[in-house]
Structures are given as structure tokens and as C-alpha cells.
CHARMM-style PDB file with segment names, atoms N, HN, CA, C and O in Angstrom:
ATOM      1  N   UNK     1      18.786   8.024   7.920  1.00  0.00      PROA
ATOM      2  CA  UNK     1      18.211   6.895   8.626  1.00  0.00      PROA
ATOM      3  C   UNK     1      16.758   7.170   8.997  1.00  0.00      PROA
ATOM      4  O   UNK     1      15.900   6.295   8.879  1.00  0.00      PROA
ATOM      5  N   UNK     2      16.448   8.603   9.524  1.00  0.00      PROA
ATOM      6  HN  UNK     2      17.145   9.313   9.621  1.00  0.00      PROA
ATOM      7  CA  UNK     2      14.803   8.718   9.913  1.00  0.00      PROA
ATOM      8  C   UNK     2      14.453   8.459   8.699  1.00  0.00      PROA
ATOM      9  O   UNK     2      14.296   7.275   8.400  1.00  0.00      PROA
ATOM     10  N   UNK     3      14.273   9.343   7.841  1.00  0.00      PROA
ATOM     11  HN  UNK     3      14.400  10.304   8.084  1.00  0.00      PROA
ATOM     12  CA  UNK     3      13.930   9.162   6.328  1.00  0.00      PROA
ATOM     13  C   UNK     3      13.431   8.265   5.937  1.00  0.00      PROA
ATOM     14  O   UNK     3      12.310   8.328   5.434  1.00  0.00      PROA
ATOM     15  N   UNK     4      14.320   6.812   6.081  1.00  0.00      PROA
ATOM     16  HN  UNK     4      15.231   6.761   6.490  1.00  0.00      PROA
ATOM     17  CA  UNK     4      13.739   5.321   5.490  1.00  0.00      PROA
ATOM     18  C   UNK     4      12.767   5.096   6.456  1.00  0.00      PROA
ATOM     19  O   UNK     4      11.612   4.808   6.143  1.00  0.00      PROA
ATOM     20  N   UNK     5      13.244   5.235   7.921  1.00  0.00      PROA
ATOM     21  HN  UNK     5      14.182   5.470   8.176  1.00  0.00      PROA
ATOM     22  CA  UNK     5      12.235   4.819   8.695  1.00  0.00      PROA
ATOM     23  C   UNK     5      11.054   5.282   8.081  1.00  0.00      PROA
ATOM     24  O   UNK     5      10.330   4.566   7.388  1.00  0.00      PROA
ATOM     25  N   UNK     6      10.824   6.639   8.363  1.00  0.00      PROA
ATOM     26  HN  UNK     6      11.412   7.220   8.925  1.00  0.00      PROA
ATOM     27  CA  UNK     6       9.535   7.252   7.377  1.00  0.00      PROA
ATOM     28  C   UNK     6       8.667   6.294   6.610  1.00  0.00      PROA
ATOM     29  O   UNK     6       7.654   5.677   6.939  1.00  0.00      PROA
ATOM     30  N   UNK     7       9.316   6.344   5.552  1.00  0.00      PROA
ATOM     31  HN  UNK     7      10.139   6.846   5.284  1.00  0.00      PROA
ATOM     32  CA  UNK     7       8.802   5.701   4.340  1.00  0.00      PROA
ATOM     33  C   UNK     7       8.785   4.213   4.457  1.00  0.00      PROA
ATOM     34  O   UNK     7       8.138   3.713   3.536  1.00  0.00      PROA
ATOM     35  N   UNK     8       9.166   3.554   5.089  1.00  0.00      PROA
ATOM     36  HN  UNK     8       9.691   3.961   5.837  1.00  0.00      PROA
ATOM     37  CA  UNK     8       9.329   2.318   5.476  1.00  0.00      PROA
ATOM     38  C   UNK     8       7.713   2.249   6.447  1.00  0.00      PROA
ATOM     39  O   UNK     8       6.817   1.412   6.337  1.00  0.00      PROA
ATOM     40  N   UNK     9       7.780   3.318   7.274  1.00  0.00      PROA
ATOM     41  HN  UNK     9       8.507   3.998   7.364  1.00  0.00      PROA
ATOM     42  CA  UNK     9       5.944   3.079   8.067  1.00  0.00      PROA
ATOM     43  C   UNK     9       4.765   4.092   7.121  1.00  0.00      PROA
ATOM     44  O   UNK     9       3.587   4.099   7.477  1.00  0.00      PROA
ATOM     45  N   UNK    10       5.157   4.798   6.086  1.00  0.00      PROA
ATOM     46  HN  UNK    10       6.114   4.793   5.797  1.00  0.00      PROA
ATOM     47  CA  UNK    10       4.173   5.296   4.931  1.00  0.00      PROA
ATOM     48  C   UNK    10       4.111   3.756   4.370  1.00  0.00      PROA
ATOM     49  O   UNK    10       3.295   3.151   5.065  1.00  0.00      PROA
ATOM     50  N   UNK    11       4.555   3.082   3.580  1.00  0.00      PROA
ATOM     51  HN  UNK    11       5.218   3.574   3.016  1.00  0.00      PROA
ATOM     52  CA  UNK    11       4.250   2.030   2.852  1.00  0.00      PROA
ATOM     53  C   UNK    11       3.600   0.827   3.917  1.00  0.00      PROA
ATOM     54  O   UNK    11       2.622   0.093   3.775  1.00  0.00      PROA
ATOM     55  N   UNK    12       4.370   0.933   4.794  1.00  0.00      PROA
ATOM     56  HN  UNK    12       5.165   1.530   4.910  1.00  0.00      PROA
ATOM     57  CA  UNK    12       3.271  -0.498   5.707  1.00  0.00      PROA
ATOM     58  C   UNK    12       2.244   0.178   5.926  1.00  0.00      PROA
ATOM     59  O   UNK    12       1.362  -0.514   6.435  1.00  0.00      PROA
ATOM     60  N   UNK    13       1.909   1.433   5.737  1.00  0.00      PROA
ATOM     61  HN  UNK    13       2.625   1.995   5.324  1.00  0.00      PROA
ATOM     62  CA  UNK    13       0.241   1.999   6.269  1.00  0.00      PROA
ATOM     63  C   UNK    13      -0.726   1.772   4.939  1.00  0.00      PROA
ATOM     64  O   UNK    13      -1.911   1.442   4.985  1.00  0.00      PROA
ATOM     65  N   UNK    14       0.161   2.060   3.579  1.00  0.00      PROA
ATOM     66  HN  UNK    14       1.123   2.328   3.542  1.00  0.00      PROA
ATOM     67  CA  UNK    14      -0.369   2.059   2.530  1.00  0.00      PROA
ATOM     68  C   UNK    14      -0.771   0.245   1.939  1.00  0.00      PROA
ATOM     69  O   UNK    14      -1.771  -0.249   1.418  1.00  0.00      PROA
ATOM     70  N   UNK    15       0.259  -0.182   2.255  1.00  0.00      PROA
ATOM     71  HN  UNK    15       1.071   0.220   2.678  1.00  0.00      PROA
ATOM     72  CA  UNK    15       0.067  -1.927   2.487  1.00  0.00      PROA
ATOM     73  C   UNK    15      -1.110  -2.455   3.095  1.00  0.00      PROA
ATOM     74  O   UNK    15      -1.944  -3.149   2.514  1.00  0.00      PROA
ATOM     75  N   UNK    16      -1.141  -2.114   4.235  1.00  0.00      PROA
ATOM     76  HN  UNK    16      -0.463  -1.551   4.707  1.00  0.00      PROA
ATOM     77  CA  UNK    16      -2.479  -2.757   5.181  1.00  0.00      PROA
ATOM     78  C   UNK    16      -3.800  -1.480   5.020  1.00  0.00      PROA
ATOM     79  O   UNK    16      -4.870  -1.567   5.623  1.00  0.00      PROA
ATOM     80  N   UNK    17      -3.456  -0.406   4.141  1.00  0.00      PROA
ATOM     81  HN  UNK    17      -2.587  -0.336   3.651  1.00  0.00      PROA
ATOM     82  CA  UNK    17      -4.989   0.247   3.864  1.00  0.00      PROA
ATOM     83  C   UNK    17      -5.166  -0.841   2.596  1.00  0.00      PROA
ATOM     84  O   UNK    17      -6.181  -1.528   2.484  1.00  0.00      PROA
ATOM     85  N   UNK    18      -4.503  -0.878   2.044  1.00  0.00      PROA
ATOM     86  HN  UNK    18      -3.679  -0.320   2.136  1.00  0.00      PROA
ATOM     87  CA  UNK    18      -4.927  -2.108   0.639  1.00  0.00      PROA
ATOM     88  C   UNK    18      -5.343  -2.971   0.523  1.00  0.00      PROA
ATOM     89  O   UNK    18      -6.036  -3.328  -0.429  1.00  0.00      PROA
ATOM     90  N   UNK    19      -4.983  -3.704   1.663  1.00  0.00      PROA
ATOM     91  HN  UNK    19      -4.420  -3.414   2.436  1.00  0.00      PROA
ATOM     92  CA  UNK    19      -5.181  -5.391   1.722  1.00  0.00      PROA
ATOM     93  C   UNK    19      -6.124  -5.034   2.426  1.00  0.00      PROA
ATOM     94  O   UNK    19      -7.017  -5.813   2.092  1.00  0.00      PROA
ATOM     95  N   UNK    20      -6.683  -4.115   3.476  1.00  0.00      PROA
ATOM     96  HN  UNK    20      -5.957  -3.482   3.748  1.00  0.00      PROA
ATOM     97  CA  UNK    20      -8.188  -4.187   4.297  1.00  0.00      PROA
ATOM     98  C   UNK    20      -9.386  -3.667   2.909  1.00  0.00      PROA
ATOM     99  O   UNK    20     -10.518  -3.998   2.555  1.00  0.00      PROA
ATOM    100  N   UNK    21      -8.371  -2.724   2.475  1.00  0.00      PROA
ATOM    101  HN  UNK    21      -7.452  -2.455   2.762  1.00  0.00      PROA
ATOM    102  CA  UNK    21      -9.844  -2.957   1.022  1.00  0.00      PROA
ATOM    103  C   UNK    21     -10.023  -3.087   0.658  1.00  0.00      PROA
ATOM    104  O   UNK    21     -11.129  -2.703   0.278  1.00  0.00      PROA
ATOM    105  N   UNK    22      -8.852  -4.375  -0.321  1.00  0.00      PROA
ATOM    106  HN  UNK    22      -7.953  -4.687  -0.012  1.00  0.00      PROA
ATOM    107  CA  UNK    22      -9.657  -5.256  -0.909  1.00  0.00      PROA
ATOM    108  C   UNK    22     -10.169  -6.476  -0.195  1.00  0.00      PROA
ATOM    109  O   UNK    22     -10.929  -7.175  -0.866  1.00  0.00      PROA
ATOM    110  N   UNK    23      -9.948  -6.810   0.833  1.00  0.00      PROA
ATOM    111  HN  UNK    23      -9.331  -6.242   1.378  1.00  0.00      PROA
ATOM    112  CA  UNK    23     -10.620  -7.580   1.611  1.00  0.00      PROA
ATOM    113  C   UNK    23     -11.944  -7.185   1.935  1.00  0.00      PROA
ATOM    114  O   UNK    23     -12.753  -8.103   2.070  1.00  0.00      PROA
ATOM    115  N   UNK    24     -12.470  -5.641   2.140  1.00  0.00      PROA
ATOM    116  HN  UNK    24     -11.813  -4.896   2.030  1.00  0.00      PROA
ATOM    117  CA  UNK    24     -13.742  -5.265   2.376  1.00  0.00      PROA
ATOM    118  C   UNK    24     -14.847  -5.585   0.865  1.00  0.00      PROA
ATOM    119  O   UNK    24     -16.026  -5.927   0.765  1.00  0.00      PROA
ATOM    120  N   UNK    25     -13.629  -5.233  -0.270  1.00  0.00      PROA
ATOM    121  HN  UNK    25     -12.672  -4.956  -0.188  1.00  0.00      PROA
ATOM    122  CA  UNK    25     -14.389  -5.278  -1.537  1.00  0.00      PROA
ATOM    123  C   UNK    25     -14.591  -7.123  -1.798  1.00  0.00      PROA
ATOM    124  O   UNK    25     -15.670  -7.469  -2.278  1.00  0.00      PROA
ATOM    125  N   UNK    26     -13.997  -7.751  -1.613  1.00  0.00      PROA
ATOM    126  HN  UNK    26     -13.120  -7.469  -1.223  1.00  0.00      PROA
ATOM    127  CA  UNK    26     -14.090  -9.205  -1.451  1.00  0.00      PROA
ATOM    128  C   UNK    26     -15.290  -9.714  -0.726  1.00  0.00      PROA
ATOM    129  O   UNK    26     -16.265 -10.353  -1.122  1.00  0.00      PROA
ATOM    130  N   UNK    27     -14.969  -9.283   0.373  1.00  0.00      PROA
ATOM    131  HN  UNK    27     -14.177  -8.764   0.694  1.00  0.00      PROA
ATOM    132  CA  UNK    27     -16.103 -10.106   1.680  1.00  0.00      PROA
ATOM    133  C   UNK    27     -17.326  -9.362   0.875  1.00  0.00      PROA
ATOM    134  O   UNK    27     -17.890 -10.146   0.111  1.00  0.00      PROA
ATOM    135  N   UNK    28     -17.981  -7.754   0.863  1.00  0.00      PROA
ATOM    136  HN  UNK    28     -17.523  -7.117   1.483  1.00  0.00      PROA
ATOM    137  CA  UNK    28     -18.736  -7.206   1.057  1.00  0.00      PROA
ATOM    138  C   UNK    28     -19.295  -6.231  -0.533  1.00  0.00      PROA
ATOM    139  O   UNK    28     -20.317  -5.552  -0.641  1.00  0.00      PROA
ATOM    140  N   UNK    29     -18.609  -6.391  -1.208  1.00  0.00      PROA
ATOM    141  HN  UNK    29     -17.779  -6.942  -1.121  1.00  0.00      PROA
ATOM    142  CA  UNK    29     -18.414  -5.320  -2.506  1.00  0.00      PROA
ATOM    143  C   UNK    29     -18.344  -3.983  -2.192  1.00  0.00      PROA
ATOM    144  O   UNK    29     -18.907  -3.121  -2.867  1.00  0.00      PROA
ATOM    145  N   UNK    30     -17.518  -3.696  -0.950  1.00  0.00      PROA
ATOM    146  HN  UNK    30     -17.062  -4.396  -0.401  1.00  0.00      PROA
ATOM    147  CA  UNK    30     -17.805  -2.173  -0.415  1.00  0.00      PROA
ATOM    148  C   UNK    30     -16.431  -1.655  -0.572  1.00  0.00      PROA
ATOM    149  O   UNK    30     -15.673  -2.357   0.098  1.00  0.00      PROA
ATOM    150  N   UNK    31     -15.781  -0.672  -1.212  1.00  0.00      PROA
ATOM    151  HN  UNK    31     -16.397  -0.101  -1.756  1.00  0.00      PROA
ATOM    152  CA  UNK    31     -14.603   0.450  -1.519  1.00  0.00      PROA
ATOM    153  C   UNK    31     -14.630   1.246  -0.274  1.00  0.00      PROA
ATOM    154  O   UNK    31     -15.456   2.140  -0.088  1.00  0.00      PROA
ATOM    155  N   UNK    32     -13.809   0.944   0.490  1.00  0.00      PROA
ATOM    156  HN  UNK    32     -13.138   0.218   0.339  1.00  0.00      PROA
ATOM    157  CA  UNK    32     -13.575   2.095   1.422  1.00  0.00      PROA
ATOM    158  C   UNK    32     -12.826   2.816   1.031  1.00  0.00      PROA
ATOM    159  O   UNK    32     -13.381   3.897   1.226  1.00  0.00      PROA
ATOM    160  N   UNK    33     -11.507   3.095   0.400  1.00  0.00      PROA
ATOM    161  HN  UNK    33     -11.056   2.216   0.241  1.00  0.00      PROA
ATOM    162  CA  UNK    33     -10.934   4.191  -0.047  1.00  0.00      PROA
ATOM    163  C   UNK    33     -11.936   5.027  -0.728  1.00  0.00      PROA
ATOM    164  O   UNK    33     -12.244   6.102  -0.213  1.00  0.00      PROA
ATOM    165  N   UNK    34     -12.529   4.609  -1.941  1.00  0.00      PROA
ATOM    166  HN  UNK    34     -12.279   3.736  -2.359  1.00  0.00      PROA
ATOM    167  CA  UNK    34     -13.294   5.484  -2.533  1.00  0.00      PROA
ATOM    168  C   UNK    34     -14.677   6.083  -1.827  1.00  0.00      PROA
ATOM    169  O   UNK    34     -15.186   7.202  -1.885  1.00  0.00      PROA
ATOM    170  N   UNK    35     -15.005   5.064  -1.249  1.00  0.00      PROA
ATOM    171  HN  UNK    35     -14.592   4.154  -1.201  1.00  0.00      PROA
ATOM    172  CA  UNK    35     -16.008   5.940  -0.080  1.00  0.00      PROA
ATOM    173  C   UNK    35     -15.825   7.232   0.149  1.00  0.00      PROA
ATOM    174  O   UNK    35     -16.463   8.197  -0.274  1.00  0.00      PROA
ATOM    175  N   UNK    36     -14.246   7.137   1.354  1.00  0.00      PROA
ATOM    176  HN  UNK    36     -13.728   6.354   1.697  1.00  0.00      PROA
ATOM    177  CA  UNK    36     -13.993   8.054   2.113  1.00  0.00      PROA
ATOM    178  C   UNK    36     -13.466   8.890   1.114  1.00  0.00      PROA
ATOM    179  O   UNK    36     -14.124   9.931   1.089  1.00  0.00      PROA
ATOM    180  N   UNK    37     -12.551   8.886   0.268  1.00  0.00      PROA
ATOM    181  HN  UNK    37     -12.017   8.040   0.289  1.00  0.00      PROA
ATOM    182  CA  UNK    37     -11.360  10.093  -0.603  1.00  0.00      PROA
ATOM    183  C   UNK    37     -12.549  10.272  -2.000  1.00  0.00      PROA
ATOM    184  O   UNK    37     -12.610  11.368  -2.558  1.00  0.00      PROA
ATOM    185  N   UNK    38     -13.164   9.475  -2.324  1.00  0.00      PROA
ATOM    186  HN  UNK    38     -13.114   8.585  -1.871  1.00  0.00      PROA
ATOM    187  CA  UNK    38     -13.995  10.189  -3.867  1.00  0.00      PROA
ATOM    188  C   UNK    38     -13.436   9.079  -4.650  1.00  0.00      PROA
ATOM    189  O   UNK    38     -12.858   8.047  -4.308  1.00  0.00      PROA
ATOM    190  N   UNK    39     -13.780   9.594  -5.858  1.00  0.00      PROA
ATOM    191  HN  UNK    39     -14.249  10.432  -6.136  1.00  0.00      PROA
ATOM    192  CA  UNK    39     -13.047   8.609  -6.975  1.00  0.00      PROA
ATOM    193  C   UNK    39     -11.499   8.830  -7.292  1.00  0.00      PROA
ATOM    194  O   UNK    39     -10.596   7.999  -7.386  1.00  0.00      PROA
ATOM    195  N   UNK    40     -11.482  10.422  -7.447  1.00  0.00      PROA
ATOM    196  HN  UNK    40     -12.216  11.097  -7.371  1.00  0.00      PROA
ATOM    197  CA  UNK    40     -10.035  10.441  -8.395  1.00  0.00      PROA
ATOM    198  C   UNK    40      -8.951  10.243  -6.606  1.00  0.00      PROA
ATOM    199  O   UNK    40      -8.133   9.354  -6.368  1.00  0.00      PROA
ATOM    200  N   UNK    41      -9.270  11.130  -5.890  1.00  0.00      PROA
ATOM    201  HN  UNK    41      -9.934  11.852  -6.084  1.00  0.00      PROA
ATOM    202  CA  UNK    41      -7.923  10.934  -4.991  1.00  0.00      PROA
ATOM    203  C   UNK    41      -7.752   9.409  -4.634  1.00  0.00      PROA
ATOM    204  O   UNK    41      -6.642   9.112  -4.190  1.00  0.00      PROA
ATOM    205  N   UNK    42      -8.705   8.363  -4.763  1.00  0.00      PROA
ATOM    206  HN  UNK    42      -9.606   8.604  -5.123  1.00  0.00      PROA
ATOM    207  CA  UNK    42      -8.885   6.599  -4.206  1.00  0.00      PROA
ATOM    208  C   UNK    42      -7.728   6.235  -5.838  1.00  0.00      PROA
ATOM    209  O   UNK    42      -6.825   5.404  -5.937  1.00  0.00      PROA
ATOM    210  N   UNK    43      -8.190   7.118  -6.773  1.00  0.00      PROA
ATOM    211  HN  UNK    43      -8.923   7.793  -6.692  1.00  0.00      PROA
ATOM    212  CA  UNK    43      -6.806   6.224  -7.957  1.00  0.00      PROA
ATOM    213  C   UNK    43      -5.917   6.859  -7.914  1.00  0.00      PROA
ATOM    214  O   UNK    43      -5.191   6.505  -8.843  1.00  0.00      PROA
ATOM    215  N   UNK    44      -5.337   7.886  -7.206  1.00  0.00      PROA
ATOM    216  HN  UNK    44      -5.927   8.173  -6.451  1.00  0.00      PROA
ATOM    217  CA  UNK    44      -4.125   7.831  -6.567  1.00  0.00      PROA
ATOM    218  C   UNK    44      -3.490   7.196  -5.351  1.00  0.00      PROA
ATOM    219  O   UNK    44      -2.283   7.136  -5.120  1.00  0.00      PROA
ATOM    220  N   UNK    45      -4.667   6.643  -4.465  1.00  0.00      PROA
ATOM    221  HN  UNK    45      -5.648   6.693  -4.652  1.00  0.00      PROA
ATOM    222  CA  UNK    45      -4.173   6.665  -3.203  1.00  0.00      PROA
ATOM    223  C   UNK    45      -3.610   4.784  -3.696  1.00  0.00      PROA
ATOM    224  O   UNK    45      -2.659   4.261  -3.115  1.00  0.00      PROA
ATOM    225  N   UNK    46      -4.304   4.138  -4.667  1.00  0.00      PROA
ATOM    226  HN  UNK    46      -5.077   4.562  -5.139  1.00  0.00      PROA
ATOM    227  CA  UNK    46      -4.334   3.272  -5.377  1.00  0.00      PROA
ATOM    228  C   UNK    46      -3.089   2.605  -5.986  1.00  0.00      PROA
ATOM    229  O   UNK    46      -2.641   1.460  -6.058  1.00  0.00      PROA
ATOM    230  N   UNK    47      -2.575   4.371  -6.566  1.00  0.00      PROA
ATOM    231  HN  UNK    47      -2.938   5.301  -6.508  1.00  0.00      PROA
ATOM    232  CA  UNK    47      -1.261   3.925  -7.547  1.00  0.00      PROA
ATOM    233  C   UNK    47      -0.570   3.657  -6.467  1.00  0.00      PROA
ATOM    234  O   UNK    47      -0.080   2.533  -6.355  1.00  0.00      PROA
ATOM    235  N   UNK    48      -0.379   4.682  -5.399  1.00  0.00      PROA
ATOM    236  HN  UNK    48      -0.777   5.595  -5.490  1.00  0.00      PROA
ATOM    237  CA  UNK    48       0.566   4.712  -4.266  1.00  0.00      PROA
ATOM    238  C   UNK    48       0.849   3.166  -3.496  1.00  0.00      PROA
ATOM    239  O   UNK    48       1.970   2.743  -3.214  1.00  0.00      PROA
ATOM    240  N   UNK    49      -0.421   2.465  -3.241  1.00  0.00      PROA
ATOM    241  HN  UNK    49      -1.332   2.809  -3.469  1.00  0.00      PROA
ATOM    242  CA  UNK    49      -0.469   1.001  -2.824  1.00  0.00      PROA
ATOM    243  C   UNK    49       0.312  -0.040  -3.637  1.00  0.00      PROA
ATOM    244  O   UNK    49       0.979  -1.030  -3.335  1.00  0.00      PROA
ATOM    245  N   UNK    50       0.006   0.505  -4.675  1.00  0.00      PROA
ATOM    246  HN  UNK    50      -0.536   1.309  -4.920  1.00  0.00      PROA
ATOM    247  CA  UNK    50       1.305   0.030  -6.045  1.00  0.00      PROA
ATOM    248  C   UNK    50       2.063  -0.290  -6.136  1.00  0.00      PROA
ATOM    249  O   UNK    50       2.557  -1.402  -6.328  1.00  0.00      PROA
ATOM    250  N   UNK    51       2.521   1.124  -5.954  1.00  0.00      PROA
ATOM    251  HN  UNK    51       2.120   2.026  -5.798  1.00  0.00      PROA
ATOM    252  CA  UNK    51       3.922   1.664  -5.770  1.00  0.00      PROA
ATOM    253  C   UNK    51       4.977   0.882  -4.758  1.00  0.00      PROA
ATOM    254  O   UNK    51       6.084   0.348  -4.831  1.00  0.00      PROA
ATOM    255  N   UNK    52       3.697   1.207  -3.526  1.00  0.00      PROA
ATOM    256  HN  UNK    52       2.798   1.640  -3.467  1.00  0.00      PROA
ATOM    257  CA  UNK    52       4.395   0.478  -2.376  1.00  0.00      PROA
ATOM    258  C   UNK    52       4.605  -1.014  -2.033  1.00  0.00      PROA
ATOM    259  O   UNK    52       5.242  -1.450  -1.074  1.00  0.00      PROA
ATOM    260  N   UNK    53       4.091  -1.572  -2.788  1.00  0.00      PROA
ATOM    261  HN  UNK    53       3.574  -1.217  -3.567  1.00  0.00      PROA
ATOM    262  CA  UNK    53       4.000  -3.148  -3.119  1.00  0.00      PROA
ATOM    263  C   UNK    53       5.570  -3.249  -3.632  1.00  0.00      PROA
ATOM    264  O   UNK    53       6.446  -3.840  -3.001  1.00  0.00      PROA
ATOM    265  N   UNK    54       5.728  -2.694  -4.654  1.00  0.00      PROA
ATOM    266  HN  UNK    54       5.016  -2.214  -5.166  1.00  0.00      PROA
ATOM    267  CA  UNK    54       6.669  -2.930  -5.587  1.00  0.00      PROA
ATOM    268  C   UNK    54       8.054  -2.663  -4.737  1.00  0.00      PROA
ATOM    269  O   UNK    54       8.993  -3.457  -4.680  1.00  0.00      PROA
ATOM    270  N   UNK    55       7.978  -1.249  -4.023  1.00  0.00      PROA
ATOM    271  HN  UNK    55       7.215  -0.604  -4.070  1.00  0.00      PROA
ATOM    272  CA  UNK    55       9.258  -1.285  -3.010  1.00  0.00      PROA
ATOM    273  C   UNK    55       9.019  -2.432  -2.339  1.00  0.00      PROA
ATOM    274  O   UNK    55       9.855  -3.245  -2.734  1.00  0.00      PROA
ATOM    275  N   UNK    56       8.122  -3.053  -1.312  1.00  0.00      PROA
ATOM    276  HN  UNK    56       7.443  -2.392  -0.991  1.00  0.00      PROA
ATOM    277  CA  UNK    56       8.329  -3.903  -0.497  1.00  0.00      PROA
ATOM    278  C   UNK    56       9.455  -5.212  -1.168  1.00  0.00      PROA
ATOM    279  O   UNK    56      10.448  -5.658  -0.593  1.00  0.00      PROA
ATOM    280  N   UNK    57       8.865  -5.661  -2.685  1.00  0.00      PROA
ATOM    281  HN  UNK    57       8.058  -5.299  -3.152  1.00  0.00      PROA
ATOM    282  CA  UNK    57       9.177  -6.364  -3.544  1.00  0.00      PROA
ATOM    283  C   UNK    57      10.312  -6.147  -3.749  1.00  0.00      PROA
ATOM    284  O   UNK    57      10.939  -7.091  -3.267  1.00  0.00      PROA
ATOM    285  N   UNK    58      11.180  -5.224  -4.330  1.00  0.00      PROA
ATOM    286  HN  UNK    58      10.671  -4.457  -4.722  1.00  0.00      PROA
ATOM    287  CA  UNK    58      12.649  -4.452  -4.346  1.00  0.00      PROA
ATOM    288  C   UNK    58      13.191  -4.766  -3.272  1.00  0.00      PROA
ATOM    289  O   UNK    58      14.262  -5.337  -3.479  1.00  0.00      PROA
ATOM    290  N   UNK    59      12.840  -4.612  -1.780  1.00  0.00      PROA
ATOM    291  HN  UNK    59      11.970  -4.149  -1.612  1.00  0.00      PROA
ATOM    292  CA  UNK    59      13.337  -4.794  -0.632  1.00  0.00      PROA
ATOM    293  C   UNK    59      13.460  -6.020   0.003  1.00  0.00      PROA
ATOM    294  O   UNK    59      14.411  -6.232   0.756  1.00  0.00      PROA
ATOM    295  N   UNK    60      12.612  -6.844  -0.213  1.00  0.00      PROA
ATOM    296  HN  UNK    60      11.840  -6.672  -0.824  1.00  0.00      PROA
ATOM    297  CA  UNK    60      12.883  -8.262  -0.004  1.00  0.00      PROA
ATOM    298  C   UNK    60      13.570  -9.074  -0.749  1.00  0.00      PROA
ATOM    299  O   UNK    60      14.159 -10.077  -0.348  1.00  0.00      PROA
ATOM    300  N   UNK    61      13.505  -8.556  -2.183  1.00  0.00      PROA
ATOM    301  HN  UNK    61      13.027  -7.741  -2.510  1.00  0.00      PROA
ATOM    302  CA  UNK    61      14.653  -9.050  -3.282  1.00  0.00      PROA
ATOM    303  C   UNK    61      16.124  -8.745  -2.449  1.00  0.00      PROA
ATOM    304  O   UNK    61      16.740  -9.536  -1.735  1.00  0.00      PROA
ATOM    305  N   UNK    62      16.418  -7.554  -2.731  1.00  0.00      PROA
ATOM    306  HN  UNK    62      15.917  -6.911  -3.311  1.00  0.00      PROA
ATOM    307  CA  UNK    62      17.641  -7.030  -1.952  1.00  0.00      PROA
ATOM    308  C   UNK    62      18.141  -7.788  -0.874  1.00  0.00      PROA
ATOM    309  O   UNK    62      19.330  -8.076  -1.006  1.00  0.00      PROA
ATOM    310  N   UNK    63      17.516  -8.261   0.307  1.00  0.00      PROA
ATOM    311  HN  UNK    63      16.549  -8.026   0.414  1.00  0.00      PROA
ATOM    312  CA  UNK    63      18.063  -8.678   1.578  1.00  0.00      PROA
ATOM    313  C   UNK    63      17.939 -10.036   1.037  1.00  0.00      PROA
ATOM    314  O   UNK    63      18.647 -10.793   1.700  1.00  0.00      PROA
ATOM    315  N   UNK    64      17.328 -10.630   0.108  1.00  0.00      PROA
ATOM    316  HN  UNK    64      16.753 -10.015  -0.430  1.00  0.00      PROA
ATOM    317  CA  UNK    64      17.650 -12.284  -0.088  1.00  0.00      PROA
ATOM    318  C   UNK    64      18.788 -12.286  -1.347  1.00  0.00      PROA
ATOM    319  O   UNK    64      19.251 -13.393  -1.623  1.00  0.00      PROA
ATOM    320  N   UNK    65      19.020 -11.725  -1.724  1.00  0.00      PROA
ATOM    321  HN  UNK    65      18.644 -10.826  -1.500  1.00  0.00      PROA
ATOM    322  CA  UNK    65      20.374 -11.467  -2.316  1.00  0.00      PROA
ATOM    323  C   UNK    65      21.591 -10.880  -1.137  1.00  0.00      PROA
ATOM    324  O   UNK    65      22.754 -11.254  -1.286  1.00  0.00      PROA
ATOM    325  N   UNK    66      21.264 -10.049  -0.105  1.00  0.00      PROA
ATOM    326  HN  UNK    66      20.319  -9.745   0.015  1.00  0.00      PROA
ATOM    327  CA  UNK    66      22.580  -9.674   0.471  1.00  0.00      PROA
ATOM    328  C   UNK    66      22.586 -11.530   1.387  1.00  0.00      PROA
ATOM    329  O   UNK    66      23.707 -11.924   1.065  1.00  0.00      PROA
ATOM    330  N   UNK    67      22.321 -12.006   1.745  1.00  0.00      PROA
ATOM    331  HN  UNK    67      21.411 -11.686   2.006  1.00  0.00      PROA
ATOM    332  CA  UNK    67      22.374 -13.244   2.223  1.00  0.00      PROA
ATOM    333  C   UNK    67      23.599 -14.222   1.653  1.00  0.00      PROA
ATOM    334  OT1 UNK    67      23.702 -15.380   2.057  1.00  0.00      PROA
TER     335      UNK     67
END
């Protein structure tokens, strides 16, 4: 049960670092991931936002099917 919790507040952190940067790259043309992490660790931190999209996606599928 901690476990999911875990990963359940890793992905909402990775969620709302995403959506604030591409919102920064939108409004401003400015990369804050890559700013701060460089190039290569920002296309991982990248895939990970991905990644975590896709669980969210899996997970909301799931509970509108257990319904």
C-alpha cells in the first residue's frame, strides 16, 4: 500500500513538472527542465513524464471500467 502511494505522488510530481514546462515553453520559449538537468538527463526526465502520463491513463481506464 505505501509503495503505490509512492509512486502515485512520483507521477503527480512528474505530471505537474510537465505541464509547468510546457506551459513555460508555450507562454515564453523557455525549457526549464533542460535549463536546470542539461540536455541528456531533461530526455530522461522527459521519457519519465511519459511514462507517467500513460499510467495515469491505465489508471483512469481501470476505475471507469471497475464502475
Amino acid at each position: 500500500m505505501k509503495n503505490s502511494h509512492l509512486l502515485e505522488m512520483v507521477v503527480a510530481i512528474l505530471l505537474i513538472v510537465g505541464g509547468l514546462n510546457w506551459g513555460l515553453i508555450g507562454l515564453f520559449r523557455f525549457d526549464l527542465v533542460t535549463s536546470v538537468f542539461g540536455e541528456m538527463i531533461a530526455h530522461i526526465v522527459f521519457v519519465l513524464v511519459g511514462l507517467s502520463a500513460l499510467y495515469r491513463i491505465a489508471m483512469w481506464l481501470k476505475s471507469k471500467s471497475a464502475r
